[in-house]
MIBAPA-450024 format. One record per atom (N, C-alpha, C): residue number from 0; x, y, z. Coordinates in steps of 0.2 Angstrom, whole numbers, padded with zeros to 4 digits. Each point is the difference from the previous one (the first is absolute). Example, Ala and Ser with C-alpha at 12.3 -4.5 7.8 and 13.67 -1.06 7.14 Angstrom:
<recs>
k/px/py/pz
0/0066/-0028/0039
0/-0004/0006/0000
0/0004/0006/0000
1/-0002/0005/-0004
1/0004/0006/0001
1/-0004/0005/0003
</recs>
This chain:
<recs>
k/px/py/pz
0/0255/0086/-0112
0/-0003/-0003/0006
0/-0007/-0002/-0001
1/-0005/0005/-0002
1/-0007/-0002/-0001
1/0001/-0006/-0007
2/0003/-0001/-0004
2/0002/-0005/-0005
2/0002/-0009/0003
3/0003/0003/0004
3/0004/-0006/0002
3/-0008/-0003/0007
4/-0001/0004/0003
4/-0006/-0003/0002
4/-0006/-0003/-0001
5/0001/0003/-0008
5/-0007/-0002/-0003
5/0003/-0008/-0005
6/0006/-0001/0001
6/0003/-0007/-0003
6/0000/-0003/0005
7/-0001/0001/0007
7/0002/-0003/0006
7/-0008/-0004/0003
8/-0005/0003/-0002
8/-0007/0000/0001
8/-0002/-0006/-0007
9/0002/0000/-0005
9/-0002/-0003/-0004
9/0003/-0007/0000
10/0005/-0001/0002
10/0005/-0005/0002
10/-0007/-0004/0004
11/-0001/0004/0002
11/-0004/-0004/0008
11/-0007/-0001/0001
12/-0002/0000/-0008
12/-0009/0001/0002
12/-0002/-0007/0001
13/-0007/0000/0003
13/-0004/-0005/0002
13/0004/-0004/-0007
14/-0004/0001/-0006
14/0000/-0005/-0004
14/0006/-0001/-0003
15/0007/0003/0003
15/0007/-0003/-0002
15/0000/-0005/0005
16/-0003/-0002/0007
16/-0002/-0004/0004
16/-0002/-0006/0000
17/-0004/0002/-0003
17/-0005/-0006/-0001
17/0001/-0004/-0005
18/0003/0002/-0007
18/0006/-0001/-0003
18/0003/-0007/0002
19/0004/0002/0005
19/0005/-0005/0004
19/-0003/-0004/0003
20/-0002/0002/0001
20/-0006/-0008/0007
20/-0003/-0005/-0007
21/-0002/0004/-0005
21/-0005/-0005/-0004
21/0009/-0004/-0003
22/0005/0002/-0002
22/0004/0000/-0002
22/0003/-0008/0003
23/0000/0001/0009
23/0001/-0006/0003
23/-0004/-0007/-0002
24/-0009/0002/-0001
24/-0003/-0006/-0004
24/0001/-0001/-0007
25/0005/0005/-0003
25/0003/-0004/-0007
25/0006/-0003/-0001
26/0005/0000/0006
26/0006/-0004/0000
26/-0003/-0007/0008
27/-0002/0001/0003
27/-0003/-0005/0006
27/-0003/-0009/-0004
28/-0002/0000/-0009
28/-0002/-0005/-0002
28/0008/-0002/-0002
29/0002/0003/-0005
29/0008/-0003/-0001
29/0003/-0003/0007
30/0002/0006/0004
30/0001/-0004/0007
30/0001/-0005/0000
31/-0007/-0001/0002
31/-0001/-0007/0003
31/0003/-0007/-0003
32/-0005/0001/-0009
32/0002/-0006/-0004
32/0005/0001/-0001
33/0005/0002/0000
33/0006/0000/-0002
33/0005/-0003/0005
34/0001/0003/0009
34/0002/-0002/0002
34/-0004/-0009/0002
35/-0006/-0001/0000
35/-0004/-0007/-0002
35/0004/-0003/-0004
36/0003/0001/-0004
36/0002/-0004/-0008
36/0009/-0003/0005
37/0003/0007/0000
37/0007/-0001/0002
37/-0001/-0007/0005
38/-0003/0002/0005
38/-0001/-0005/0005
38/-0002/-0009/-0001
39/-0003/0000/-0006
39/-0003/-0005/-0006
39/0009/-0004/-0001
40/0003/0005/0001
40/0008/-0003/-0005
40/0003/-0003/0006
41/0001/0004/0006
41/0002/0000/0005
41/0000/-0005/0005
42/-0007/-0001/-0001
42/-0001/-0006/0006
42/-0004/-0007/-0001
43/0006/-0004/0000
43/-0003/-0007/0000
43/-0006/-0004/0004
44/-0002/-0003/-0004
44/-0008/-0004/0002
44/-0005/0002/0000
45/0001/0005/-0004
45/-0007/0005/0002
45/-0003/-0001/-0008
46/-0007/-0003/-0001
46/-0004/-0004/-0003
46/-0007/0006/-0004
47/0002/0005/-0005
47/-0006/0004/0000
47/-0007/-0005/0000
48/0000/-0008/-0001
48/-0007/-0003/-0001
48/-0003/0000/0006
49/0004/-0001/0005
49/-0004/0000/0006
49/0001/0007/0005
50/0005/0004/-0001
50/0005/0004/0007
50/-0004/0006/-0002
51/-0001/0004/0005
51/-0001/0006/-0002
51/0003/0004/0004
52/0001/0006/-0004
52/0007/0007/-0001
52/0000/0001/0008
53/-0007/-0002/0002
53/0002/0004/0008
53/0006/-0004/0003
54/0000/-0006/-0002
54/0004/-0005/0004
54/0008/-0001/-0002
55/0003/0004/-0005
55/0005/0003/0001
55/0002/0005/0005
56/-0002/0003/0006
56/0001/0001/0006
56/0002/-0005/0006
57/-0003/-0006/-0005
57/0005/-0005/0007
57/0006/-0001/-0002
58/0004/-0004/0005
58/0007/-0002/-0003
58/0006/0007/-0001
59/0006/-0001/0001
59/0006/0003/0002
59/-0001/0005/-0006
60/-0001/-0001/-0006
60/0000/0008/-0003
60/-0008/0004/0002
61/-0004/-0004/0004
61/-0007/0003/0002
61/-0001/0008/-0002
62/0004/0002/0004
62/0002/0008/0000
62/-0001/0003/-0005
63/0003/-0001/-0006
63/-0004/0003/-0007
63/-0007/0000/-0003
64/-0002/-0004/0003
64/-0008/0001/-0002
64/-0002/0003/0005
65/0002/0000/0005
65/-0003/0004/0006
65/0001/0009/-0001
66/0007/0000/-0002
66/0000/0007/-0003
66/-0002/0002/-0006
67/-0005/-0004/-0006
67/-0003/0000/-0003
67/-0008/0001/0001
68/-0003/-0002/0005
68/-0006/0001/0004
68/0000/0007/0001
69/0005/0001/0003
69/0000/0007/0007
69/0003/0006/-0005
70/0002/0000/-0005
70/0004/0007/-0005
70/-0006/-0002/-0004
71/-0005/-0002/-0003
71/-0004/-0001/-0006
71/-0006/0004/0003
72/-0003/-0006/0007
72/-0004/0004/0004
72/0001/0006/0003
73/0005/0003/-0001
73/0000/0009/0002
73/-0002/0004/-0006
74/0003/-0005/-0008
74/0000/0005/-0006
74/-0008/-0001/-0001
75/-0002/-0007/0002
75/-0009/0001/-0002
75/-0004/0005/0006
76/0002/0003/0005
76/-0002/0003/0004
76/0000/0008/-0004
77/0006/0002/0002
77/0001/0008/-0003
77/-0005/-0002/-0006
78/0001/-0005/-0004
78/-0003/0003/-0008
78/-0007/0000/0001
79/-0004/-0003/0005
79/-0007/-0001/0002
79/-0001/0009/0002
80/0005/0003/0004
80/0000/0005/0001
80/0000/0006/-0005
81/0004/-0001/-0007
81/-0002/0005/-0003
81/-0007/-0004/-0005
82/-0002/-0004/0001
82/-0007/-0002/-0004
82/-0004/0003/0002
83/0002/0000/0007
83/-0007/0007/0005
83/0000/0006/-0003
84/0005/0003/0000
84/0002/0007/-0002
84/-0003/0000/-0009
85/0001/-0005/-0003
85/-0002/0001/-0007
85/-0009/-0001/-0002
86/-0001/-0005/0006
86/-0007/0000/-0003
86/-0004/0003/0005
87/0002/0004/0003
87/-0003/0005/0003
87/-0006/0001/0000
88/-0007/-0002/0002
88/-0006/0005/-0004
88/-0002/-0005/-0003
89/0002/-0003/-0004
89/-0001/-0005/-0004
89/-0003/-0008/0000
90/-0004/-0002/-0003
90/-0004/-0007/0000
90/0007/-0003/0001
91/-0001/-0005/0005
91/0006/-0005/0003
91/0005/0003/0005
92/0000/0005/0001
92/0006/0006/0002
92/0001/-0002/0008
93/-0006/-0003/0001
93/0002/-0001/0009
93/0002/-0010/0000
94/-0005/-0001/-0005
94/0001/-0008/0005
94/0008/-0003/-0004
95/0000/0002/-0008
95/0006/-0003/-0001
95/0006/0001/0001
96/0002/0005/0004
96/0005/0002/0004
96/0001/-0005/0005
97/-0006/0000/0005
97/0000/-0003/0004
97/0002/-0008/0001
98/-0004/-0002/-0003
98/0001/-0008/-0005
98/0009/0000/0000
99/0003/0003/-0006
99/0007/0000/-0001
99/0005/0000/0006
100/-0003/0006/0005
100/0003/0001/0006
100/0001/-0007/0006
101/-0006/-0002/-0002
101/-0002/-0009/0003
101/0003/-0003/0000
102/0001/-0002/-0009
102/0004/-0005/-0002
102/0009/0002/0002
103/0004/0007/-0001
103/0004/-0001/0005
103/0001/-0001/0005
104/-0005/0001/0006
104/0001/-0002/0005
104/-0002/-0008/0002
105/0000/-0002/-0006
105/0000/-0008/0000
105/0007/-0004/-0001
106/0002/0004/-0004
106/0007/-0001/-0005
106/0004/0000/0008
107/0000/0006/0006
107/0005/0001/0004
107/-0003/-0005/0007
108/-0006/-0002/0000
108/0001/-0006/0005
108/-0001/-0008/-0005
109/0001/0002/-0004
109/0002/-0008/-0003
109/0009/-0001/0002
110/0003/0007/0000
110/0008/0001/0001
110/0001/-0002/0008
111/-0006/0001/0004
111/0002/-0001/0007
111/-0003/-0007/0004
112/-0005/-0003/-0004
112/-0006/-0006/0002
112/0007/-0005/-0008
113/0001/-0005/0002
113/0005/-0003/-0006
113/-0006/-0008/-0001
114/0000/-0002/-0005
114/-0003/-0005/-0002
114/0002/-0007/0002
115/-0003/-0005/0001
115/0003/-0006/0003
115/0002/-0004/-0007
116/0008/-0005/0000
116/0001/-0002/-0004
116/-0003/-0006/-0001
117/0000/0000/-0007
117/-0007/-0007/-0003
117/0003/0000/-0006
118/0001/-0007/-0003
118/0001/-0002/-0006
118/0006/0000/-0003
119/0005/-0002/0008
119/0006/0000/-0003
119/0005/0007/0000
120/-0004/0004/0004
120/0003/0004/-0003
120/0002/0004/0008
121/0005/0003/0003
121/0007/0000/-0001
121/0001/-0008/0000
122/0006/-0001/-0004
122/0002/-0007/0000
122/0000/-0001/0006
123/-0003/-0007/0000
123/0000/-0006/0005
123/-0009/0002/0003
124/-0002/0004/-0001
124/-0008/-0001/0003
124/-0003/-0007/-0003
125/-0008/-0001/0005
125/-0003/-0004/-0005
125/0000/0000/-0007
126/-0001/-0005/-0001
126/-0001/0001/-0008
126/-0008/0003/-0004
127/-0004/-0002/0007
127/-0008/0002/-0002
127/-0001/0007/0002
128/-0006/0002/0003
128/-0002/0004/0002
128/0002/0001/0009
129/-0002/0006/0003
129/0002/-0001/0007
129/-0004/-0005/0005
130/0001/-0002/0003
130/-0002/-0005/0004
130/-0006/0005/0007
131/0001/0005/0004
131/-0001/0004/0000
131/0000/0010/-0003
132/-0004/0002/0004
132/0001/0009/-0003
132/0003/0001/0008
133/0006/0004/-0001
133/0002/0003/0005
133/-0004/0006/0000
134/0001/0005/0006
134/-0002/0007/0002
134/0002/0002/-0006
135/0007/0002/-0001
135/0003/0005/-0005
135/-0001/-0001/-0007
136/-0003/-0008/-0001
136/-0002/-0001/-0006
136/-0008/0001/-0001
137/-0002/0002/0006
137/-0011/0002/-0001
137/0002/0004/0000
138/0004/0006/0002
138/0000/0007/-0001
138/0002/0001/-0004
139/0007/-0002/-0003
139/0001/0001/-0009
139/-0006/0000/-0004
140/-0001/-0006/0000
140/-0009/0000/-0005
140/-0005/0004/0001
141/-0002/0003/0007
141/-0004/0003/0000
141/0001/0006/-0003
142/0007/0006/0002
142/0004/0007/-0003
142/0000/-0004/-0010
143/0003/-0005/-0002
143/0000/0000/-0006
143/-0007/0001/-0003
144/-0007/-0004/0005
144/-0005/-0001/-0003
144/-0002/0006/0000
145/-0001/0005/0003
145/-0002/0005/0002
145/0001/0007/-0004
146/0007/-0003/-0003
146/0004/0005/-0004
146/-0002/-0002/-0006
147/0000/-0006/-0003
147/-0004/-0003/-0007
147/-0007/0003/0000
148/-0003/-0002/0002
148/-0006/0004/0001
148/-0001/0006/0000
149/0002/0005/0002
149/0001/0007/-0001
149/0003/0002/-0007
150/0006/-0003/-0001
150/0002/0000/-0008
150/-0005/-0002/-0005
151/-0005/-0006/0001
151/-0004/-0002/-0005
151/-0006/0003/0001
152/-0002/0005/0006
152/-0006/0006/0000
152/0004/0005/-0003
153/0006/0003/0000
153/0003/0007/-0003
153/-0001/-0001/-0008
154/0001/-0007/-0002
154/0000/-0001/-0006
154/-0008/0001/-0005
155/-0004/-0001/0005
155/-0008/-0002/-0003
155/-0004/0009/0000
156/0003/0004/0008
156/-0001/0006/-0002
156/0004/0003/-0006
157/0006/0001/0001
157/0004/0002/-0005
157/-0004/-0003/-0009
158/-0004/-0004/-0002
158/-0004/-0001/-0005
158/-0006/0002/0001
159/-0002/0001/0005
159/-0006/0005/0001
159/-0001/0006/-0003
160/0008/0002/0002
160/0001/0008/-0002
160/0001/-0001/-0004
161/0006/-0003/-0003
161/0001/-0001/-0011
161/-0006/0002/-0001
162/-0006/-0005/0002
162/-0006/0001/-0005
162/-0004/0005/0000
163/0000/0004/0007
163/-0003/0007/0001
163/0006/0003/-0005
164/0005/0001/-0002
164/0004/0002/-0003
164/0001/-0003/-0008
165/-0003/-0003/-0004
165/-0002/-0002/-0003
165/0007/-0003/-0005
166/0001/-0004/0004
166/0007/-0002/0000
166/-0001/-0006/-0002
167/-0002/-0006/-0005
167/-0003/-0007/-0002
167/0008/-0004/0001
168/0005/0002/0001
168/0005/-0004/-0003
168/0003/0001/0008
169/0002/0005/0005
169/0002/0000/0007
169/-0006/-0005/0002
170/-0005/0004/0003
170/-0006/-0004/0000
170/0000/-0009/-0001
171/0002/-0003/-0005
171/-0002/-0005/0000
171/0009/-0004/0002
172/0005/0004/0000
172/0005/-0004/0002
172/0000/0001/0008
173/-0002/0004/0003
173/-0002/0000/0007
173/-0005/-0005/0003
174/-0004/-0001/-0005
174/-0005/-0004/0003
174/0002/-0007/0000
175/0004/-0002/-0005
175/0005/-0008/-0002
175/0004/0001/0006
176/0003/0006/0001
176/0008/-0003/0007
176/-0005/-0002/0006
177/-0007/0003/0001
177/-0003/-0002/0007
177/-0002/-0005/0000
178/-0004/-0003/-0007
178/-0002/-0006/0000
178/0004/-0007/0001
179/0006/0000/-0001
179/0006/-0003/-0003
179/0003/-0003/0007
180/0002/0007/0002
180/0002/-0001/0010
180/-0005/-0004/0003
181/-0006/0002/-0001
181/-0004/-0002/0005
181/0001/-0008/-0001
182/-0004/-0002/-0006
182/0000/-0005/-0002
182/0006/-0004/0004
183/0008/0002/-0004
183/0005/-0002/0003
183/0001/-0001/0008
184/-0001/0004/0006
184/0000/0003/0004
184/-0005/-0007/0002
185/-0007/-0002/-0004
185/-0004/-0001/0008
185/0001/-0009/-0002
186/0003/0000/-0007
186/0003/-0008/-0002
186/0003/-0003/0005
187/0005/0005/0000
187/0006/-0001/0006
187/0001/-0002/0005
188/-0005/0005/0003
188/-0004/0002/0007
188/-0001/-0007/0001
189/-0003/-0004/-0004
189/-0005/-0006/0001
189/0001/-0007/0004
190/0006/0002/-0006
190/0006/-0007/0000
190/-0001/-0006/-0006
191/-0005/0001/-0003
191/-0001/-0002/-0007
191/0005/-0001/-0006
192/0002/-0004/-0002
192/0002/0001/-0007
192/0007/0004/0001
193/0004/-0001/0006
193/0004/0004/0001
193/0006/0003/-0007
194/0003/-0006/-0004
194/0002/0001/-0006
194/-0002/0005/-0005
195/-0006/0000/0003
195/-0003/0006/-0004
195/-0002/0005/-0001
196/-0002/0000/0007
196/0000/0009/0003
196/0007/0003/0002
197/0003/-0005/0004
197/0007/0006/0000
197/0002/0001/-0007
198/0002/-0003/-0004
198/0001/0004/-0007
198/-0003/0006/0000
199/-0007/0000/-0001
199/-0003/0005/-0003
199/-0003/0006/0008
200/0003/-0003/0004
200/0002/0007/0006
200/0006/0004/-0003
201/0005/-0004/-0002
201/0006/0002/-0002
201/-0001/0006/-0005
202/-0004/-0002/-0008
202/-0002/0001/-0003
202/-0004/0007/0002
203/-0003/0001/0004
203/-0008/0005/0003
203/0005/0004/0003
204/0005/-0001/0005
204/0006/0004/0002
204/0002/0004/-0003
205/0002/-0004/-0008
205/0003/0005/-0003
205/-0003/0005/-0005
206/-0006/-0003/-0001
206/-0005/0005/-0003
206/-0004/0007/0003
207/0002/-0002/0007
207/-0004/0006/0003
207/0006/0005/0002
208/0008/-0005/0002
208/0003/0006/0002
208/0003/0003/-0008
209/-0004/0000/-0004
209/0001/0001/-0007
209/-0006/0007/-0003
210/-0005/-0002/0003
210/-0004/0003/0001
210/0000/0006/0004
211/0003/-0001/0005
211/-0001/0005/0007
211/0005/0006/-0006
212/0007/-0001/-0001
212/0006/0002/-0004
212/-0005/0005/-0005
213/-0004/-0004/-0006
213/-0001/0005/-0002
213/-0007/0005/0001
214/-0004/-0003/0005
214/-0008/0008/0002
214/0007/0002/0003
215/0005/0001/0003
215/0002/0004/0002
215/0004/0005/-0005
216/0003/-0004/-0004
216/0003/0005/-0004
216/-0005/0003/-0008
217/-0006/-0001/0001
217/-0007/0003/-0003
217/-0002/0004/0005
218/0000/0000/0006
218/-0001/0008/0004
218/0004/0005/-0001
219/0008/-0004/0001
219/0006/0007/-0003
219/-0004/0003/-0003
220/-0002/-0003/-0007
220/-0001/0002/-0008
220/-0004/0005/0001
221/-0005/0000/0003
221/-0006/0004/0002
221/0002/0004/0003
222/0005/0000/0004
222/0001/0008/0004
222/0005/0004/-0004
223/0005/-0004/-0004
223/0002/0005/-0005
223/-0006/0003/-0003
224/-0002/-0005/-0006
224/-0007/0004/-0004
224/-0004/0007/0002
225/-0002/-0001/0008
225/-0004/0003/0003
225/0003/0006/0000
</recs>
């Protein structure tokens, strides 16, 4: 009995916990890109040079990017959660949690605020840009904007700490994803060069939810280690 109790307690500790939750931000970046790619195959008119990911939520198969939003932004939540737990005490321990936890809560009102269609895209829109910003299309941007920005400060702390951790090679790939989104991010933002920044939002998306995947799975490392 006292045997089986003490396998029962060990099943269960804090850091078999936290484990998990960091676990969710190491499957949350495949997630995404991955069902992003299917939907790539799936749905006609959609134009990576001008369209962006958020905008497969319009139109009849919408739904999968919606459920792509809302199952990613719970996985980057929990995993902001065990980020808490791991850097406990520690340089970055409060804000890059928090930052991470942002960014999903951006991911889930980008699922509920839907972008307005521009550039063709569900077939039969304009072919330019929107004529108007609807309501649900200034809230989308504002949760997206808000949640990029959180992600590209999670990133800039998270190389803070690399470098207080004497980390030269985390450290300086963190500090590329933030600079990269921002860049992208505030291109886009603009309305500039559109041909160009969406790409390379495209491009920043996939770096950062690439990024996220692996400081999460370099926390695991460290609480094995530890």
């Amino acid at each position: 009995m006292q045997t089986l109790t003490s396998k029962t307690s060990v099943a269960t500790t804090p850091s078999q916990l936290t484990k998990i939750l960091l676990s969710c931000g190491l499957i949350a970046g495949p997630f995404y890109i991955l069902l992003g790619l299917i939907q790539l195959l799936i749905r006609p008119g959609f134009d990576i040079r001008v369209n962006s990911l958020s905008q497969m939520a319009l139109g009849e198969l919408g739904w999968i990017q919606s459920v792509n939003f809302v199952v990613s932004g719970l996985l980057v939540i929990a995993a902001s959660v065990g980020m808490r737990q791991a850097l406990r005490s520690r340089p970055g321990g409060s804000w890059a949690p928090s930052l991470i936890a942002l960014y999903g809560l951006g991911l889930l009102g980008a699922a509920i605020f839907s972008a307005d269609p521009s550039y063709g895209f569900p077939p039969g829109s304009p072919p330019g840009p929107a004529n108007t910003l609807s309501a649900h299309g200034l809230l989308h941007f504002a949760t997206s904007g808000i949640g990029f920005f959180a992600l590209i400060g999670a990133c800039f702390v998270f190389a803070r700490r690399f470098a207080w951790l004497k980390e030269p090679v985390w450290m300086l790939y963190s500090l590329l994803t933030g600079l990269i989104f921002l860049i992208a991010f505030v291109g886009t933002a603009s309305g500039a060069a559109i041909t160009i920044f969406i790409p390379a939002l495209w491009v920043a998306n996939f770096l950062a939810w690439l990024w996220l995947s692996l400081v999460s799975a370099w926390l695991i490392k460290t609480l094995r280690d530890s």
